[in-house]
C-alpha positions, -999 to +999 in steps of 0.1 A: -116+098+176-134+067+161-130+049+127-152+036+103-142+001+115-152+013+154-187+026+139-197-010+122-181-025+154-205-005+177-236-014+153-224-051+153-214-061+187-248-066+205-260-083+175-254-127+170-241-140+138-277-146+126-289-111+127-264-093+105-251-091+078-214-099+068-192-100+042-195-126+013-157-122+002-128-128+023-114-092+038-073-103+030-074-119-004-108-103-016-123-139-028-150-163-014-149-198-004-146-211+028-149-178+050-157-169+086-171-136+100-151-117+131-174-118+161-174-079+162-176-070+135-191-078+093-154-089+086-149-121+065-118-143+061-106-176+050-089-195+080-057-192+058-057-160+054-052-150+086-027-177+099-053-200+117-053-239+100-091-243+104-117-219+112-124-215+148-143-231+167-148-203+195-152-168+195-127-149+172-115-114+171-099-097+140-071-079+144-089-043+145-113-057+169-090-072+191-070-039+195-103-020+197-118-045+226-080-040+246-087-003+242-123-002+257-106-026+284-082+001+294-112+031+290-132+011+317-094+003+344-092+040+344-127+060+343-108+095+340-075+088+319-079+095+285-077+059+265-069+055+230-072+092+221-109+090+237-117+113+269-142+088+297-182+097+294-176+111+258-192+086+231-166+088+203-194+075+177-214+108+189-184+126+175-176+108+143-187+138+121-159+157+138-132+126+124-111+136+100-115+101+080-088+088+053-102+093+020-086+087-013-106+115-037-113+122-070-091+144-086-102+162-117-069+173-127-061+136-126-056+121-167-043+137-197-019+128-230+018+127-213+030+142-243+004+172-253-016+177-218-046+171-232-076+151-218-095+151-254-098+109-254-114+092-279-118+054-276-147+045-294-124+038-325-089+038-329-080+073-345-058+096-333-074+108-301-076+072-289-053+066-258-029+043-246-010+040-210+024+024-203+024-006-183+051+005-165+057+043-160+010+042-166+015+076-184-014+077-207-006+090-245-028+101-276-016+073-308-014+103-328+007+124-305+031+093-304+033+093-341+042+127-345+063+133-315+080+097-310+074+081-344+057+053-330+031+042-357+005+021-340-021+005-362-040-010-335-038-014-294-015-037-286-020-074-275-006-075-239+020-053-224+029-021-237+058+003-229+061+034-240+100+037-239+135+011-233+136+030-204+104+014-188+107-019-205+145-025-192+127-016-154+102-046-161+124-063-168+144-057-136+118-058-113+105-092-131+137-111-128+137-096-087+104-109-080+115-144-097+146-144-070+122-146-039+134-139-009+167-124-003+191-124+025+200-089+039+238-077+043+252-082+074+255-045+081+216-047+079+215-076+100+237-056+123+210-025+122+181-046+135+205-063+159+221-030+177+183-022+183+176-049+197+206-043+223+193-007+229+161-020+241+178-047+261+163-080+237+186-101+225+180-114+184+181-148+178+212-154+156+196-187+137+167-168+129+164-161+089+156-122+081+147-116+047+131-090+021+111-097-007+093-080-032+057-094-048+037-078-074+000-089-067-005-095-113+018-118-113+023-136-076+026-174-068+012-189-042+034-183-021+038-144-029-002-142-022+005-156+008+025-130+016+006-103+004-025-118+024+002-115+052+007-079+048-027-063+049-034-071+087+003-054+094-008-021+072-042-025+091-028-019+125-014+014+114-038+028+092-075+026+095-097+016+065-088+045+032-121+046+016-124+052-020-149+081-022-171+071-050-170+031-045-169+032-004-146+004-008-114-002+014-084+002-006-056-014+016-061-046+002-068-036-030-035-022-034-015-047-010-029-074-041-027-047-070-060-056-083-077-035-112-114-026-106-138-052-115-150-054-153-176-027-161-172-013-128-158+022-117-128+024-093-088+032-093-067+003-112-037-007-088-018-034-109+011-011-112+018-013-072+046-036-059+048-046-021+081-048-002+083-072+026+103-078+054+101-115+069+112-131+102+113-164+099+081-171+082+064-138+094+059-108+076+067-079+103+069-052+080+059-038+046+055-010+020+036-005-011+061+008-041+049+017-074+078+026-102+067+052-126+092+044-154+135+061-148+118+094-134+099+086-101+092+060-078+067+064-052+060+045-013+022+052-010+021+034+023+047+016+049+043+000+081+058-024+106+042-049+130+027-027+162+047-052+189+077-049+166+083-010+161+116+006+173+134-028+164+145-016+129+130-037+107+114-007+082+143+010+085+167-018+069+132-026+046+139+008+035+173+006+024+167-024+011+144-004-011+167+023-019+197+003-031+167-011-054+158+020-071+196+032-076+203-002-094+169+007-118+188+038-124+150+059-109+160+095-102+132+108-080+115+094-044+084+105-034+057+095-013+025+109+009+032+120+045+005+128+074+015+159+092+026+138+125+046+114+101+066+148+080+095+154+109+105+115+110+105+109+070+125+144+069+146+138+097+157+105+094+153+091+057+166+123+043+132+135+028+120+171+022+091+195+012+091+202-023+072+228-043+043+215-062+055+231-097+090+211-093+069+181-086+050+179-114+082+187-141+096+151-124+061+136-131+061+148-166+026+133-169+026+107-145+004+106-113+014+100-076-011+081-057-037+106-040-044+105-003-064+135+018-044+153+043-015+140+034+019+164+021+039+149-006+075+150+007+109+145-024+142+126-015+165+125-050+183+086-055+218+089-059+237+077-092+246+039-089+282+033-085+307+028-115 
């Protein structure tokens, strides 16, 4: 198999600097400025960004590239083992038509009033057909159907924030005040989680070393949040390849790690709703997940991953409880997220997820939307009541 980032490597790599292209905005934080290109590949980043004080002085591999190189490495020790998923004499960029590649689609069923189903918008003027999406829950709503069916009389859209219930405004509120906190410790029976693994793989943990979770939501991030944001696209890169936005070609990963909207004027999906969950070591972010909470009803985990030379260790696991006791304290009823086929068994097995039919689905979504990936399963896990 091959990904997009092994095509543009394999066009790139005989090529110097000088004669190709690369990218003019930083491939982490999505900005310009001071920014250097991988030697593979058309990758861009700021020194920063990926942890380095000053941009380097000799040849420099990003972190796709430097797993990609490690892989042809052990293609060309052993001329007939199979090597990262790649059988020896067969040119995997010959084959890339046969790649199933990650791409996020268009969805016509996508959009329509939360309240009457229909997609009949009108926001040339403000009338009744003129729509208007929660800030929280992002349900989208006819004015006049919210006048008639909520008594909510809008005379114009709103200046800033808008929320379409208590419900949604009390879980802004929440998640606000938890994002102002920073970092928090973990309990010491999470702690003792991470640390039993450890034992099981014969490492011992360093007891003076800090272990924290966080959570950052890119609209409203400090420095020091989008520094760990920046931190937590290379980790999500090293599971998942690029997931391309059919209509735009653009990588989402980052645009969802930083919940950016689309550019003014310009088409694409608007991620400001998505939260990021991270676990830190010390300083270093070794595992994350993207969250988005869709008002009381559902919360979603579009995509999770942990540090490749740190799996097993049980740092996503406490990252996810972590999570969990989050969503019982917002009172959220419903857990969903998207599953690849090899991933189903271990989100069923051990997170207590299940298969759930798409009719059931969509009654807990009352209007809203789950994020949509192809060939992926969306797999339900109910949040208990908090505790009286």
């Amino acid at each position: 198999v091959v990904s997009l980032h092994e095509l543009s490597m394999s066009i790139s790599k005989d090529m110097q600097l000088s004669e190709r292209e690369t990218d003019d905005l930083c491939r982490e934080c999505g900005l310009g400025g001071d920014i250097f290109p991988c030697r593979m590949c058309p990758r861009s980043f700021h020194p920063a960004c990926v942890g380095l004080p000053v941009v380097p002085s000799e040849e420099w591999f990003c972190d796709n590239c430097t797993i990609l190189v490690q892989k042809e490495k052990a293609l060309a020790a052993n001329k007939n083992a199979k090597a990262a998923g790649r059988q020896a004499g067969v040119d995997s960029i010959e084959q890339i038509l046969k790649r199933a590649i990650r791409i996020v689609p268009i969805c016509d069923d996508l959009g329509g009033c939360a309240l009457c189903k229909k997609k009949d918008f009108n926001n040339a003027v403000f009338d009744e057909r003129t729509v208007i999406l929660c800030d929280q829950c992002e349900k989208e709503y006819h004015v006049g159907c919210l006048r008639s069916e909520w008594q909510v009389d809008l005379k114009e859209l709103p200046e800033g924030e808008w929320f379409c219930c208590d419900s949604c405004s009390e879980i802004r509120s929440s998640l606000d005040k938890m994002i102002s906190g920073g970092a928090h410790p973990l309990s010491e029976s999470d702690v003792d989680i991470i640390r039993k693994k450890h034992e099981s793989k014969g490492l011992v943990m360093d007891a003076n070393t800090e272990i924290r979770w966080q959570l950052v939501a890119g609209r409203s991030a400090t420095e020091d949040g989008n520094s760990l944001l920046s931190s937590a696209v290379p980790v999500i890169h090293q599971s998942f390849d690029p997931i391309i936005e059919a209509h735009t070609g653009r990588d989402l990963i980052p645009e969802m790690v930083h919940g950016r909207r689309p550019k003014e004027g310009m088409p694409g999906q608007d991620y400001s709703g998505m939260y990021c969950a991270v676990l830190t070591v010390g300083s270093t972010v070794v595992s994350a997940a993207l969250l988005r909470v869709m008002g009381g009803d559902v919360a979603e985990l579009p995509l999770v991953a942990t540090s490749m030379d740190l799996q097993g260790l049980g740092y996503f696991q406490v990252l996810f409880s972590c999570i969990e006791r989050l969503l019982v304290s917002l009172k959220v009823k419903h857990f969903m997220l998207p599953a690849a086929h090899e991933a189903e068994a271990i989100w069923m097995k051990k997170f207590g997820f299940s298969k759930i039919p798409q009719d059931q689905m969509e009654a807990y979504l009352n209007g809203g939307h789950l994020t949509v990936f192809h060939g992926t399963l969306n797999l339900y896990k109910a949040i208990p009541l908090p505790e009286s």
